[in-house]
N, C-alpha and C positions, 0 to 999 in steps of 0.2 A: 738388177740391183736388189741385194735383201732390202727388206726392209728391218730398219730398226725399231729394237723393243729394249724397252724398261722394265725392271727387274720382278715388276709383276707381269711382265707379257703386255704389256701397253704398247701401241705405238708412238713413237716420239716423232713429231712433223715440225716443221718450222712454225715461228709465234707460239708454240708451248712453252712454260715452265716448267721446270725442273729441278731439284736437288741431286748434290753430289756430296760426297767427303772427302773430306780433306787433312792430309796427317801432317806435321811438322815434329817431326824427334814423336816426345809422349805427349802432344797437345792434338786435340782431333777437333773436327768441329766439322759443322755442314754449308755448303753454300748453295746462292740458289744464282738463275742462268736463264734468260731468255734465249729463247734459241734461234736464231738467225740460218742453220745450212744444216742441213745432216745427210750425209754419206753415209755409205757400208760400215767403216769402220770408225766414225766419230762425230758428235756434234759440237757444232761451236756456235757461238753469241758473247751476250754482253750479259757482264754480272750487274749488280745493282748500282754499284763506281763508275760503270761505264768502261769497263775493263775488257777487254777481248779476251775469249777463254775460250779450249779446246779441251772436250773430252774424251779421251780416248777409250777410257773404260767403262763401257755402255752395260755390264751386269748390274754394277753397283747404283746407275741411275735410276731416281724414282719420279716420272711425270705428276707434277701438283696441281698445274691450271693447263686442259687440254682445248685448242683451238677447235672450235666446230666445224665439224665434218659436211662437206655440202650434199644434205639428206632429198635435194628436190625429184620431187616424183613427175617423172611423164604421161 
């Protein structure tokens, strides 16, 4: 499995935030996405509505609040 990365090289793991954009005709704006599953090719979670959303386009994602990484030392 790649692992998935954010448009800065971040990895994206489940329980991160995220923003995406969003286009309608000429109206643009950004949403943001907790992230619930991520695969090869997309993550998906709930927006702030409580909405189920899938993003397919993983360049344009930018991770905002990254889950901590389990750093325990042996």
């Amino acid at each position: 499995m790649n692992t998935p990365t954010d448009f800065l090289g971040r990895t994206i793991r489940a329980g991160d935030a995220i923003v995406y954009p969003w286009r309608r005709g000429s109206r643009m704006g950004m949403n943001k996405l907790s992230v619930t599953q991520v695969t090869d090719e997309a993550v998906s979670g709930y927006s702030p509505s409580g909405r189920l959303v899938k993003v397919t386009n993983l360049k344009n994602v930018v991770v905002i609040s990254s889950t901590p990484t389990d750093t325990a030392k042996v």
